[in-house]
VEXDREN-2710 file (C-alpha; in Angstrom, 1 decimal):
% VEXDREN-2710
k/r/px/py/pz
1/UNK/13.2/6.5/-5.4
2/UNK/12.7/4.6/-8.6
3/UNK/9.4/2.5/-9.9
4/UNK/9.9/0.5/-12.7
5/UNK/6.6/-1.3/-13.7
6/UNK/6.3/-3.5/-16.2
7/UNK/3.1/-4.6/-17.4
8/UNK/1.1/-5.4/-21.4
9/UNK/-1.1/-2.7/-21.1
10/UNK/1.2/0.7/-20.0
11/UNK/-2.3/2.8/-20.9
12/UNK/-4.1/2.1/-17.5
13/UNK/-1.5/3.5/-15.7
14/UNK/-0.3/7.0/-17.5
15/UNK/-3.4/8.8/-15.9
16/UNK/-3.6/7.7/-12.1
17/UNK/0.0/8.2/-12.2
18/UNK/0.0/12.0/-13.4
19/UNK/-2.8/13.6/-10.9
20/UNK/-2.2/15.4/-7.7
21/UNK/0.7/13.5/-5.0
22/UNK/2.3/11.5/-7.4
23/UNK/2.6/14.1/-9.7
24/UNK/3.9/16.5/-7.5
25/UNK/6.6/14.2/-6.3
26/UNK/7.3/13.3/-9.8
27/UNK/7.6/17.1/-10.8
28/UNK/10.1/17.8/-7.4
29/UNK/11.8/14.8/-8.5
30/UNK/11.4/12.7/-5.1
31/UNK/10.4/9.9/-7.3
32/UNK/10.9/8.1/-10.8
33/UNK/8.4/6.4/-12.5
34/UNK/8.9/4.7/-15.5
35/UNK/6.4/2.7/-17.5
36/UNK/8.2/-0.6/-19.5
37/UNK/5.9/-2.0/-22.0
38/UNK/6.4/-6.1/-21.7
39/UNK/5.0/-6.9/-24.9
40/UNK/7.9/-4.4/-26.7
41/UNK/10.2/-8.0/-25.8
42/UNK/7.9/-10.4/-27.1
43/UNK/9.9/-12.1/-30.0
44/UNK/7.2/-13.0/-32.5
45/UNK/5.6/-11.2/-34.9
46/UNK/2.4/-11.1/-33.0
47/UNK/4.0/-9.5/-30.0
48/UNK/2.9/-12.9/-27.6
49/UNK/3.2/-12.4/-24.2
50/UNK/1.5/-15.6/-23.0
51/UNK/0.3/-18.9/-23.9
52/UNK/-1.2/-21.8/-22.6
53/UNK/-0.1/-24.2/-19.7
54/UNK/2.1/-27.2/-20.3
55/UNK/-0.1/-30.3/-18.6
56/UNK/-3.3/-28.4/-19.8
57/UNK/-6.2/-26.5/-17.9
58/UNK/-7.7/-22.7/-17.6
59/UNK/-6.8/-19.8/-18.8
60/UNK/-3.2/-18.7/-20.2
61/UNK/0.2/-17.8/-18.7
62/UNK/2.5/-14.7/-19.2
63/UNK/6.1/-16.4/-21.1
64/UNK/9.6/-16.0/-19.3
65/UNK/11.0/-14.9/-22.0
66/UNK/9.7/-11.2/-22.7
67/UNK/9.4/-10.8/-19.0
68/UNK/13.2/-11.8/-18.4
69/UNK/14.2/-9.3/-21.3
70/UNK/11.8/-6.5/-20.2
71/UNK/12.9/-7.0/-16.5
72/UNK/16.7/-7.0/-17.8
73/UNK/16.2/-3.8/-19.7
74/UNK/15.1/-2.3/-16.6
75/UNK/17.3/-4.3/-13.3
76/UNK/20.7/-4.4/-15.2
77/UNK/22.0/-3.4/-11.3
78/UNK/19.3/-6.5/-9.8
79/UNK/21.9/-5.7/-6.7
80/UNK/19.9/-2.1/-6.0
81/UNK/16.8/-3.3/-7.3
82/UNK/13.9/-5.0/-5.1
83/UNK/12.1/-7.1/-8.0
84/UNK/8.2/-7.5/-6.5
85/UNK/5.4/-9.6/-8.2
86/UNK/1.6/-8.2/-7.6
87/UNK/0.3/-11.8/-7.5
88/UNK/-2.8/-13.0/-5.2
89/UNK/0.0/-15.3/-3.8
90/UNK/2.0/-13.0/-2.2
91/UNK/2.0/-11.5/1.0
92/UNK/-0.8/-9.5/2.1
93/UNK/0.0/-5.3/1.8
94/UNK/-0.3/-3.5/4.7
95/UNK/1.6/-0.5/6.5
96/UNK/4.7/-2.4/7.5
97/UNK/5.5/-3.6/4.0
98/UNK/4.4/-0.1/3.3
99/UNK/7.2/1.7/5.4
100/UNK/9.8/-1.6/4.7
101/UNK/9.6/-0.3/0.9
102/UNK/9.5/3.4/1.5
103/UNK/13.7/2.7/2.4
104/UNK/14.7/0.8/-1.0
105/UNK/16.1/3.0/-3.1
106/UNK/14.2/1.1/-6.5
107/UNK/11.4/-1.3/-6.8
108/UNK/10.5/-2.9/-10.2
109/UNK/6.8/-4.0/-10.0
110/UNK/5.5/-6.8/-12.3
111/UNK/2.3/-6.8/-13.2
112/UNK/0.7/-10.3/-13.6
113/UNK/-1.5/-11.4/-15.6
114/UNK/-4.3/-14.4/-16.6
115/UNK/-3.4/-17.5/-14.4
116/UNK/0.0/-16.2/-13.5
117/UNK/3.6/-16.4/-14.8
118/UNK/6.0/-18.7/-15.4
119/UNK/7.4/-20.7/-12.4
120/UNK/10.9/-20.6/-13.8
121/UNK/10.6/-16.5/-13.9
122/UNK/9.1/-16.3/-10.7
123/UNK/11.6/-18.5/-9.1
124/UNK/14.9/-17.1/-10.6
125/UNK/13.9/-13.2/-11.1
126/UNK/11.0/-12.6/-8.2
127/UNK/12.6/-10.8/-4.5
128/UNK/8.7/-10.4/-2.9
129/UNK/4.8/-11.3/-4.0
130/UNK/2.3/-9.1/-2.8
131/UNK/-1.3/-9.3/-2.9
132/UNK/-3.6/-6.2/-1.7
133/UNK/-6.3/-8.6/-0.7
134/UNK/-7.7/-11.7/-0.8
135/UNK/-9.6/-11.2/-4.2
136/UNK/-9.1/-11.6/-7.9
137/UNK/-8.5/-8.7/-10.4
138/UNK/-7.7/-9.0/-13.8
139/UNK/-4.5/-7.6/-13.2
140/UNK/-1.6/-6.3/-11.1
141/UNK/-1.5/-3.0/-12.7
142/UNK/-4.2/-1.4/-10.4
143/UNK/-2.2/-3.2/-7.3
144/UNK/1.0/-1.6/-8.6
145/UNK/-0.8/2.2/-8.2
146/UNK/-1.8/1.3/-5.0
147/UNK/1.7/0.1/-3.8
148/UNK/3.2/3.4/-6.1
149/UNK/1.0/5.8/-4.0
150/UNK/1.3/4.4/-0.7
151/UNK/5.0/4.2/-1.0
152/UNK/5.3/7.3/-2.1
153/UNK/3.5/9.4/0.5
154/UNK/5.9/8.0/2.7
155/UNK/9.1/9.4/1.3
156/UNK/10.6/12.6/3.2
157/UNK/9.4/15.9/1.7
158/UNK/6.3/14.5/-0.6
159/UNK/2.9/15.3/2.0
160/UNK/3.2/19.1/2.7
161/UNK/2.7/18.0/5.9
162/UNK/5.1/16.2/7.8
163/UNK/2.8/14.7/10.0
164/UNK/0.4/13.4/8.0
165/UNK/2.0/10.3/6.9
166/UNK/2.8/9.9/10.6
167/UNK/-0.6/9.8/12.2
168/UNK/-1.9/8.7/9.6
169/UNK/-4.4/4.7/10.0
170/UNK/-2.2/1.8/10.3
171/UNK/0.4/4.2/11.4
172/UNK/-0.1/2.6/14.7
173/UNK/-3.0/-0.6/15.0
174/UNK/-5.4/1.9/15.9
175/UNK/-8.2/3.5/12.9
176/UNK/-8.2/7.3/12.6
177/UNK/-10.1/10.0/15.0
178/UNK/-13.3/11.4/13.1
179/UNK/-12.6/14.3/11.6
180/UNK/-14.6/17.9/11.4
181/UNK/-14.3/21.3/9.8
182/UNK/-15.8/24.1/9.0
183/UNK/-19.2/25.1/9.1
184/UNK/-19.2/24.5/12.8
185/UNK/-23.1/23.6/12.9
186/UNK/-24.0/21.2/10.1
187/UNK/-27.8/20.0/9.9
188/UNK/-28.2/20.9/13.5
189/UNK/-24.7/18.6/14.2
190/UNK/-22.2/20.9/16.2
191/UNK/-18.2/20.1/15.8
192/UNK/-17.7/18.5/19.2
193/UNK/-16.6/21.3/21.9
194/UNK/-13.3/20.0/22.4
195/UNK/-11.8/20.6/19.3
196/UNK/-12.7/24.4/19.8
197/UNK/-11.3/24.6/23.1
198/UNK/-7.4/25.0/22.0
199/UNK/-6.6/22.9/24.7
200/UNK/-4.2/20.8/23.0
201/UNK/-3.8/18.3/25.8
202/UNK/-7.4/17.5/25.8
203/UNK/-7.8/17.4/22.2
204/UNK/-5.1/14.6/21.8
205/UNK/-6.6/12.2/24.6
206/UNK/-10.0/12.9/23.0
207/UNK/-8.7/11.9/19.6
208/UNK/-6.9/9.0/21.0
209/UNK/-9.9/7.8/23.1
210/UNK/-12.1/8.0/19.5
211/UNK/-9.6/5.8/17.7
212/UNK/-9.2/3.4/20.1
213/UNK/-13.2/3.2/20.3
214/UNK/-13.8/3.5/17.0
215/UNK/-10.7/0.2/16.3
216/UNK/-13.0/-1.4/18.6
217/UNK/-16.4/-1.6/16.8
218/UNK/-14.2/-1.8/12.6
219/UNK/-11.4/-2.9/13.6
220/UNK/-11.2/-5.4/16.9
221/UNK/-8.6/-7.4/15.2
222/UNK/-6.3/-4.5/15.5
223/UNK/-6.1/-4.0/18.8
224/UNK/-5.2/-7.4/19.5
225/UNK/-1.5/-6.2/18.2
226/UNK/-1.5/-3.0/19.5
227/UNK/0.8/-1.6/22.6
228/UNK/0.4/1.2/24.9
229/UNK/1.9/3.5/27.0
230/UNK/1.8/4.0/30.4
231/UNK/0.1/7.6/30.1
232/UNK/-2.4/5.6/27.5
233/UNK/-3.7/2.9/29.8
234/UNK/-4.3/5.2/32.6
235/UNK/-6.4/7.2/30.3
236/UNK/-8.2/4.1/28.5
237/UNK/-8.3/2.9/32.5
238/UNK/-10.6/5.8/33.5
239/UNK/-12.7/5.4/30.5
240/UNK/-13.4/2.0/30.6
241/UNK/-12.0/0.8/27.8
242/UNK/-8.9/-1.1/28.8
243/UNK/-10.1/-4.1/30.5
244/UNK/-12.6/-4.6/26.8
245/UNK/-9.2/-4.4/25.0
246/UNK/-7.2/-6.9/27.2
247/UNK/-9.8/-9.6/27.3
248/UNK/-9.5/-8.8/23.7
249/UNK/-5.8/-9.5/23.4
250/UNK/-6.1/-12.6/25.8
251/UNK/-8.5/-14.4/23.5
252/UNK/-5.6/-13.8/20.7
END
């Protein structure tokens, strides 16, 4: 897969980009990143990327015309390319959009900035908007990591283990087991005794039972969306849990 980002200041993102997963995929070459500086298109002498708003008000906004060139220089096939604005606009990330961008085969990433950009870019050059959460950073380039490293976990042969990714939260609506390792006795805590019994049956309905328990008390919302098995509602039958989750779902 390629990433193309384009954003004004390419220096926040040369680090996160080079450290342990990312790198790794970058150096088996499962991904490419590349790193298009916008203001490199800007046509004035100062290198202007933005200005202020026609009809007045706050702030400044980011001009369509080095972001059309800098987005050209990069989408020349816009056929094969998935064009994405990190915006507070967009839709909300999560592990659908997560795995529905793991399949393109290149995703150009613009970073906003200020109050925005300009309408006319958005509307002729922009395929998606995503946001990572209802809240206001200064920029898109830190969304554009996040979207970069959850993408990219997901791509065959990057995790050294294949079913990480798969069990992974949000795999399913359901939050993650706890998790223990070694020393066995911490501070007088003992690693529960299931997980030392190497009975793999009962180890996977005990990790199943915490999730679903512990979605219940972070994450209610979650299992309003969720669906299960046959084998799983018997189980979350004889522990109590199920009628708790479908009065859950009916209030939904």
């Amino acid at each position: 897969m390629i990433f193309d980002i384009l954003t004004i200041f390419p220096d926040l993102l040369e680090s996160p980009l080079n450290e342990s997963i990312i790198r790794r995929a970058r150096e088996a070459e499962k991904v490419t990143i590349r790193i298009t500086n916008i203001r490199d298109f800007a046509t004035d002498k100062h290198s202007m990327t933005d200005d202020r708003p026609f009809g007045g008000g706050e702030g400044m906004v980011m001009k369509p015309e080095p972001l059309t060139a800098a987005l050209d220089s990069v989408a020349s096939e816009k056929s094969k390319a998935r064009v994405v604005l990190l915006s507070p606009q967009g839709r909300q990330y999560n592990q659908k959009i997560v795995e529905e961008f793991s399949h393109e085969e290149h995703l150009v990433l613009i970073c906003g900035r200020y109050e925005g950009v300009d309408e006319r870019f958005r509307a002729k050059s922009i395929d998606d908007e995503i946001s990572i959460g209802d809240y206001i950073l200064t920029g898109g380039e830190l969304a554009a990591m996040i979207l970069v490293d959850s993408v990219t976990r997901l791509l065959p042969g990057v995790l050294g283990c294949t079913d990480s990714a798969e069990k992974d939260t949000f795999s399913r609506q359901l939050l993650k087991h706890p998790q223990y390792t070694r020393p066995r006795n911490f501070e007088g805590e003992e690693v529960p005794e299931v997980l030392l019994s190497g009975d793999h049956k009962r180890i996977e309905e005990y990790r199943f039972l915490e999730s679903v328990t512990r979605t219940l008390d972070r994450r209610p919302d979650l299992l309003a969306q969720e669906w299960f098995n046959k084998q799983e509602v018997t189980l979350l039958k004889k522990n109590k849990l199920y009628h708790k989750i479908r009065a859950l779902q009916e209030e939904q």
